[in-house]
C-alpha positions as MATLAB code, in Angstrom:
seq = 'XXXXXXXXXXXXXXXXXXXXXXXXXXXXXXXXXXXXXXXXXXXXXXXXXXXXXXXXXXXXXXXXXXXXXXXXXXXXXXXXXXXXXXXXXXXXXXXXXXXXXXXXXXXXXXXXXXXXXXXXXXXXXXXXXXXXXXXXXXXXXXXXXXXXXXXXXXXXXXXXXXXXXXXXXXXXXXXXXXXXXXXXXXXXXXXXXXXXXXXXXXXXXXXXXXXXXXXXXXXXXXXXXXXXXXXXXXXXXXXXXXXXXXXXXXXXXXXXXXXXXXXXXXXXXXXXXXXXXXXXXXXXXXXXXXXXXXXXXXXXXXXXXXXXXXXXXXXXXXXXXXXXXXXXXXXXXXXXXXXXXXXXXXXXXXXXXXXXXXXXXXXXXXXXXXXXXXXXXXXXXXXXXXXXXXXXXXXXXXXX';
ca = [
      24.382  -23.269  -36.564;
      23.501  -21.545  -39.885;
      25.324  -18.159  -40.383;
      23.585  -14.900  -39.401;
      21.876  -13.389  -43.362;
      23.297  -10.561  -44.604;
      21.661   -7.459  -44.918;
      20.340   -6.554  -48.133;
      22.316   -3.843  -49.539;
      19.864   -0.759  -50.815;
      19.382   -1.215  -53.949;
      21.068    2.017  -56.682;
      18.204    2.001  -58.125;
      16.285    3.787  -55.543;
      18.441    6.543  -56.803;
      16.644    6.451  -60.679;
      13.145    6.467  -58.378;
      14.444    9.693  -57.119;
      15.165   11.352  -59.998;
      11.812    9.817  -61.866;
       9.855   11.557  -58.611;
      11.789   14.696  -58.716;
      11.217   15.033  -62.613;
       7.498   14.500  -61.839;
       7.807   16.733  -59.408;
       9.423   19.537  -61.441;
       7.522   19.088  -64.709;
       3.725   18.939  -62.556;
       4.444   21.802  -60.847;
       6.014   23.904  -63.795;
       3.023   26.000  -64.385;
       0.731   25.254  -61.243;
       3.094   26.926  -58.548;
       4.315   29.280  -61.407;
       1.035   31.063  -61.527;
       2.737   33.698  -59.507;
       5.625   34.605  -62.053;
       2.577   35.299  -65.103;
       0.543   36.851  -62.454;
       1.793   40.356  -63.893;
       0.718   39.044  -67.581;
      -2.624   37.732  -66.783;
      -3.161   41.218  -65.122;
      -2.749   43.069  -67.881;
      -4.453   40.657  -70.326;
      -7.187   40.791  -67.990;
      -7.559   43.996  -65.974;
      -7.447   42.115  -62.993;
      -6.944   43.489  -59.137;
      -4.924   41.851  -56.898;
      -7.178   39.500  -54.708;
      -8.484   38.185  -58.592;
      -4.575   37.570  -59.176;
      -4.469   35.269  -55.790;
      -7.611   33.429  -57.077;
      -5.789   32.410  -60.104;
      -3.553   30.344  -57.324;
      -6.566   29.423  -55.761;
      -8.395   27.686  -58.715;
      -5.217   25.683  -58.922;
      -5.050   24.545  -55.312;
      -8.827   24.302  -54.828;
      -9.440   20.378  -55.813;
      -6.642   18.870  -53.604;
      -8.893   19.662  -49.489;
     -10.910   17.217  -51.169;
      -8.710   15.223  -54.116;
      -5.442   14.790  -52.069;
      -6.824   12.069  -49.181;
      -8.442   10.224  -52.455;
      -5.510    9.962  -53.870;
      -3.855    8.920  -51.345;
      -6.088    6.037  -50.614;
      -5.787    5.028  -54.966;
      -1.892    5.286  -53.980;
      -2.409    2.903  -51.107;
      -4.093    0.332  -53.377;
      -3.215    1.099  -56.786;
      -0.044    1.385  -58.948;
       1.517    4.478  -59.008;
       2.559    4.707  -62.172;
      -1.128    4.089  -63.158;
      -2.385    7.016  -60.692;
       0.685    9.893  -60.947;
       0.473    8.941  -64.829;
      -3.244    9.705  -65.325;
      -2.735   12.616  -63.122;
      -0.097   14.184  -65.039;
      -1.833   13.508  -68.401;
      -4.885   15.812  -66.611;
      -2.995   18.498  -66.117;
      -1.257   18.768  -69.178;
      -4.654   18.504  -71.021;
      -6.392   21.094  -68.577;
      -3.271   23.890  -69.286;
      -3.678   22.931  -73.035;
      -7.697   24.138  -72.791;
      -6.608   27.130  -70.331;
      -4.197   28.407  -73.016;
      -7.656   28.306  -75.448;
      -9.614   30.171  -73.050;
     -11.055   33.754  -73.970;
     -12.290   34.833  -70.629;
     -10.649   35.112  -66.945;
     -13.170   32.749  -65.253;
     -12.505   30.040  -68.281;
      -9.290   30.181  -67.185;
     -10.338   29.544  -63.739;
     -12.101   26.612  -64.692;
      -9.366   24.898  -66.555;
      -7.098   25.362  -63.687;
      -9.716   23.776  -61.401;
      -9.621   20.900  -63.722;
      -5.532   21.069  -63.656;
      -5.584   20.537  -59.940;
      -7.432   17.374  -60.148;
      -4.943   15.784  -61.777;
      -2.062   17.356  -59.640;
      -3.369   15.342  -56.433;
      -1.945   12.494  -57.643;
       1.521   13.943  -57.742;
       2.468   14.840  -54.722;
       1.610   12.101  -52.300;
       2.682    9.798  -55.155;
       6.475   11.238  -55.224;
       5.886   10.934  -51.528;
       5.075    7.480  -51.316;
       7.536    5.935  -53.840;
      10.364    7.577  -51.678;
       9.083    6.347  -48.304;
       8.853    2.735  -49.878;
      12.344    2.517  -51.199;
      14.551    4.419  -48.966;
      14.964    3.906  -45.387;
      14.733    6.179  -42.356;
      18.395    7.267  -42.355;
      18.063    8.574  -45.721;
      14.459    9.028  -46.459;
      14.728   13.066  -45.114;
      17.586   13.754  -47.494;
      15.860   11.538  -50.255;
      12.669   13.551  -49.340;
      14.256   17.165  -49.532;
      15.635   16.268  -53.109;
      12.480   15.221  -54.557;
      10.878   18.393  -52.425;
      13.109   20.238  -54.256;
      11.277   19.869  -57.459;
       8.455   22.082  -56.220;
      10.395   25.239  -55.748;
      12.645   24.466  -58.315;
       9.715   23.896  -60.610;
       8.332   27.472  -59.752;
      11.738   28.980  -60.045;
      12.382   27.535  -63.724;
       8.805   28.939  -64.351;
       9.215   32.557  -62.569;
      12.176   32.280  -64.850;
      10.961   31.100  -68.301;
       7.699   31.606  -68.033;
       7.248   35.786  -68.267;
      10.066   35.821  -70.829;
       7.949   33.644  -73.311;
       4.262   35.187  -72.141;
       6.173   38.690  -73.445;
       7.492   37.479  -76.686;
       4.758   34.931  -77.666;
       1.772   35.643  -75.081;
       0.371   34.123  -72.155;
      -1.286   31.661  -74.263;
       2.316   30.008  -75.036;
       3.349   30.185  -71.339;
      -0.088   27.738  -70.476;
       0.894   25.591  -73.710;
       4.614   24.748  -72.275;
       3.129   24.083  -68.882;
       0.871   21.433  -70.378;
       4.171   20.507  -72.491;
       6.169   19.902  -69.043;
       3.697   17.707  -67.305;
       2.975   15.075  -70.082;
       6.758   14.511  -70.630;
       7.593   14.387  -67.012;
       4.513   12.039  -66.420;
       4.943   10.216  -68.928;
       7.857    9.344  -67.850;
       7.360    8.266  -64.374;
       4.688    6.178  -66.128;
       6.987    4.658  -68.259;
       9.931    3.999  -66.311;
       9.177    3.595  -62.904;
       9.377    0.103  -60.789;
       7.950   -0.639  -57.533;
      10.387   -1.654  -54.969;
      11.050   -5.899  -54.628;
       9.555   -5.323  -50.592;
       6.916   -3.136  -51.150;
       4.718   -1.398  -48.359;
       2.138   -3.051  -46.761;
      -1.057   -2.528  -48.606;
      -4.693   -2.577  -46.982;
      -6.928   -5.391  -47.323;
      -9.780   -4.454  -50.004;
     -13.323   -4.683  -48.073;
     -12.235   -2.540  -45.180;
     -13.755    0.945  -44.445;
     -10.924    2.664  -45.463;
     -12.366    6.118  -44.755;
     -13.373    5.796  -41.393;
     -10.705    3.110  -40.177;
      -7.641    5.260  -41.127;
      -9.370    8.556  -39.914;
      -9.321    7.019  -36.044;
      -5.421    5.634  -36.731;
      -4.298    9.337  -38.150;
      -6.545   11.646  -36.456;
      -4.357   12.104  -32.922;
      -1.107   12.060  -35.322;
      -2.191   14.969  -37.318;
      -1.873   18.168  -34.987;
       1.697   18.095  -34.352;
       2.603   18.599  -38.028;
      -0.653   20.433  -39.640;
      -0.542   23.527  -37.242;
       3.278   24.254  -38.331;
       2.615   22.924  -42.026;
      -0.450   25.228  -42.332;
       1.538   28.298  -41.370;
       4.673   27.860  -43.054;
       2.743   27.241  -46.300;
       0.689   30.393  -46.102;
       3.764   32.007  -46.425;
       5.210   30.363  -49.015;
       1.929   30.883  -51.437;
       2.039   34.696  -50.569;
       5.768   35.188  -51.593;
       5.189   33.185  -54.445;
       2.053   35.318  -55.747;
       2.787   38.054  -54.585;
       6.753   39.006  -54.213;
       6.747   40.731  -57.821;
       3.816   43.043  -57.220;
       4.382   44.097  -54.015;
       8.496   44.435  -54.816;
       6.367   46.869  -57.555;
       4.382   49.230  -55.393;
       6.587   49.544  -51.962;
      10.143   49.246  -53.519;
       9.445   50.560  -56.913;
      11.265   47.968  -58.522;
      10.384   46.629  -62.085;
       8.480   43.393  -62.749;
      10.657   41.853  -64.587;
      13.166   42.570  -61.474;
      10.942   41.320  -59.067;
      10.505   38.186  -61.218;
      14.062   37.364  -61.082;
      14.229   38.057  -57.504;
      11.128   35.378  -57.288;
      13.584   32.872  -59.083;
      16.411   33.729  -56.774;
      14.030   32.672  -53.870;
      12.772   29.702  -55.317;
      15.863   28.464  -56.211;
      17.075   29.289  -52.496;
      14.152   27.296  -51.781;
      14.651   24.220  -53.998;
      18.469   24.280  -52.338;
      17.149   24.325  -48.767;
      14.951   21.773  -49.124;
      17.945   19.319  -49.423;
      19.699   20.703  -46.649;
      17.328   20.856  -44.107;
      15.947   17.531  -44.979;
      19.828   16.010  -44.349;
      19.985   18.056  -41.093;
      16.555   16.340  -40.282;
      18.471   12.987  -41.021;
      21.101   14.199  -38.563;
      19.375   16.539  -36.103;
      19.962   15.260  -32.389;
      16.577   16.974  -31.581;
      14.706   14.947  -34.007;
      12.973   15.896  -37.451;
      10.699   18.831  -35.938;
      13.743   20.970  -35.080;
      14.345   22.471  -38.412;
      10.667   23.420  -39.156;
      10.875   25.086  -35.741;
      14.439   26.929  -36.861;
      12.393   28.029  -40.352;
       9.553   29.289  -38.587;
      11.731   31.799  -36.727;
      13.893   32.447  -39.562;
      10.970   33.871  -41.301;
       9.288   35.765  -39.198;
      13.194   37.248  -38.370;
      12.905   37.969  -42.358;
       9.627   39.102  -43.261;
      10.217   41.866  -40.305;
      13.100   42.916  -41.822;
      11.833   42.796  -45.194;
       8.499   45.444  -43.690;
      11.217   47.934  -43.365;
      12.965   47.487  -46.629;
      12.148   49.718  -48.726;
      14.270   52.269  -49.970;
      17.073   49.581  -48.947;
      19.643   48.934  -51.977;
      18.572   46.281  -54.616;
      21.386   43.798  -53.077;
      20.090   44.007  -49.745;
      16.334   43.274  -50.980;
      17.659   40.443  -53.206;
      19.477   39.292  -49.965;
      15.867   39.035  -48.051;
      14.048   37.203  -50.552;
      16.749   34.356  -51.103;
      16.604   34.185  -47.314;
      12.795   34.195  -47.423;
      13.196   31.505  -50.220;
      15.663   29.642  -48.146;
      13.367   28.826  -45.042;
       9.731   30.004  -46.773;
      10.106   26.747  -49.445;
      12.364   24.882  -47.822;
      10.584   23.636  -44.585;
       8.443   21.016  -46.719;
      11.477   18.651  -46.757;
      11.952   17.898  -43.839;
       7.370   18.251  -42.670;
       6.827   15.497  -45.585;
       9.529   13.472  -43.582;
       7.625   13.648  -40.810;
       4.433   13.155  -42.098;
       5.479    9.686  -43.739;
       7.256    8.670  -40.568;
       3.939    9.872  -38.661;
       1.839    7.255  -40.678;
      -0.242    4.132  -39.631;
       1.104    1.128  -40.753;
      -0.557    0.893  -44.801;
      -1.592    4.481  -44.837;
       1.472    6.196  -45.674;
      -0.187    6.986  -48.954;
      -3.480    8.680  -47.208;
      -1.424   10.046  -44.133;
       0.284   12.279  -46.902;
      -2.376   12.880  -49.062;
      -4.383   14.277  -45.852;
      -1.870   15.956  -44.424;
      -1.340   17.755  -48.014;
      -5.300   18.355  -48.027;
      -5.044   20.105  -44.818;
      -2.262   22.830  -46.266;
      -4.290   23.018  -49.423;
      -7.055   25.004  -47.325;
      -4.609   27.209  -46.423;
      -2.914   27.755  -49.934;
      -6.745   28.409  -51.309;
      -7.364   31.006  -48.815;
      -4.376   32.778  -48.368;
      -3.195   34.520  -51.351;
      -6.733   35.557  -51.881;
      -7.225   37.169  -48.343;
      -3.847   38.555  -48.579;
      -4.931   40.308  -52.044;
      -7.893   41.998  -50.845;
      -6.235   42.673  -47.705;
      -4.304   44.996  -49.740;
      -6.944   46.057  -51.854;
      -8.411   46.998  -48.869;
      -5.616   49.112  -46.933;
      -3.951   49.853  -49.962;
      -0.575   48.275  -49.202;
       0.847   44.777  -48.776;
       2.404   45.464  -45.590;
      -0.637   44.102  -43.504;
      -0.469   40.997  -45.454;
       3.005   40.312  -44.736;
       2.327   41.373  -40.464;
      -0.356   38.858  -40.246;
       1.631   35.810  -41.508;
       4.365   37.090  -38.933;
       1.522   36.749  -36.362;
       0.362   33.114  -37.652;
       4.347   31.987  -37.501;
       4.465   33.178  -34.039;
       1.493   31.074  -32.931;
       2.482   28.343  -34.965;
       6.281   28.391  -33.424;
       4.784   28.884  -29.699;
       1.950   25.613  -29.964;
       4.836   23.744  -31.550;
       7.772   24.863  -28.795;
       5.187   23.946  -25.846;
       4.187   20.574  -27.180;
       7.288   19.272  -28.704;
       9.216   20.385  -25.971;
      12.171   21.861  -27.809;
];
């Protein structure tokens, strides 16, 4: 009787695939979720009000409803390196022609452009990690390369206002473009697909309509929560300086660095409550549920702030950071364990698609909800409302 095969042991260099994804990650995002640390420099370049600052982070979220399910199927069929390095090479060109631009709605344009190319790296850092890491690790291994997002937008919240003030916003769009051709080029360059790959779908099939019926009952459990949580975490990033401005009278360059301190949070938590995903007796959907609360526990708090100390105020957006950006590690988890069999690609492309109509509608309607009443406070109640209904649908149907 032959002896029972060994398991394969995973290979280390899953690890390098990690840090490839995460540097993608990081470098695609630089600018693109950083749109709300230079929204105080395109304001006054501009003369803009605050709903036209939220359409700024609109114009670079728009493309993906429609751009991220593409990509995802291209992921499912195509190299990645091929599709996340094309991608990357778009948006570094589109930031190069939005640092050109003379006019407000050119740079609208060029940042339309941008988020073309930024489908392709999401759902491609998604897929890479679902093929080589395995279920006990793939939250953790998840959260990291999650991580790249908020820290991404906390490097830029960082960085970017200092060099908009000493060199112009023009500069701050021309090191964006710098930090997504390296990083994709990169990835490009260096990454290898895994020796067992995931199963591909057979060319000829109707791709569209065929992985529509598989996904379609998988997708409300995780795109009511994901919608929600992701409102939020577009608002703070928009608009956490201006409103830490008007209500708290704090500076701008303050409220930048208090932007950074919650991204940062952010990019941390995402690790963490991806591992305690890994580990969670109550499965993966536990810690979204925990976030949910957490926020809405914070963004009350944070209604009657002002004329709190600045340490208490830094205190509530690092805890808004924590939870507000650091839920995605442990959704995208879910969301690639959700998928069909060959779709993990499209699963997480749609899934994204579905949060992108949230992330192009929110920080808009949040703006001229406070151009409207005059003060950010509404904003901030009705996302306490939408994580309440979120957190009740997902309580009564997961059973928690």
């Amino acid at each position: 009787m032959p002896p029972a095969a060994t398991p394969k042991r995973p290979s280390s260099y899953r690890w390098f695939v990690l840090a490839l994804a995460t540097f993608a990650q990081t470098g695609g995002c630089f600018l693109v979720q950083g749109l709300g640390a230079l929204g105080p420099a395109l304001q006054a370049a501009f003369g803009l009000d605050a709903a036209q600052v939220g359409l700024t982070m609109s114009a670079a979220q728009a493309t993906p409803i429609v751009g991220l399910p593409i990509a995802g199927l291209l992921l499912d069929r195509f190299s990645e390196r091929l599709i996340v390095g094309l991608g990357a090479a778009m948006v570094a060109a589109a930031l190069f022609a939005a640092a050109q631009a003379e006019s407000y709605l050119d740079i609208l344009s060029w940042l339309v452009v941008a988020s073309i190319g930024y489908c392709t790296v999401q759902p491609g850092g998604g897929k890479v990690v679902a093929a080589w890491f395995a279920s006990d690790t793939r939250g953790l291994a998840m959260g990291i390369r999650q991580a790249g997002l908020p820290l991404g937008a906390a490097l830029a919240a960082l960085i970017l206002p200092v060099v908009a003030a000493q060199q112009g916003w023009r500069a701050a769009f021309e090191l964006g473009a710098g930090a997504a051709l390296i990083s994709g080029l990169f990835f490009a360059f260096l990454y290898r697909p895994p020796p067992d790959p995931l199963p591909a779908r057979k060319r000829g099939e109707n791709l569209w309509r065929e992985r529509i019926e598989e996904i379609a009952p998988r997708l409300p459990r995780i795109a009511l929560p994901g919608a929600a949580l992701v409102c939020v975490q577009f608002c703070v990033t928009v608009y956490l300086p201006l409103d830490l401005r008007d209500r708290f009278d704090i500076p701008v360059e303050t409220g930048v660095k208090l932007l950074f301190a919650a991204q940062f949070a952010g990019a941390f938590a995402r690790i963490i409550l991806a591992l305690w995903s890994d580990r969670s007796a109550r499965g993966r959907f536990f810690p979204l549920a925990v976030s949910m609360g957490a926020i809405m526990l914070g963004l009350a708090a944070y209604l009657f702030a002002p004329g709190a100390p600045l340490w208490a105020v830094a205190l509530l957006a690092i805890w808004l950071g924590f939870f507000g950006f650091g839920w995605y590690g442990p959704w995208i988890a879910l969301v690639s364990e959700a998928a069909p069999k060959g779709a993990i690609g499209f699963m997480i492309g749609l899934a994204m698609a579905i949060n992108q109509i949230c992330v192009v509608l929110a920080p808009p309607a949040f703006g001229a909800l406070r151009d409207a009443s005059g003060t950010y406070a509404w904003g901030w109640s009705a996302l306490i409302a939408a994580l309440a209904v979120a957190l009740w649908e997902s309580w009564r149907k997961e059973g928690l």
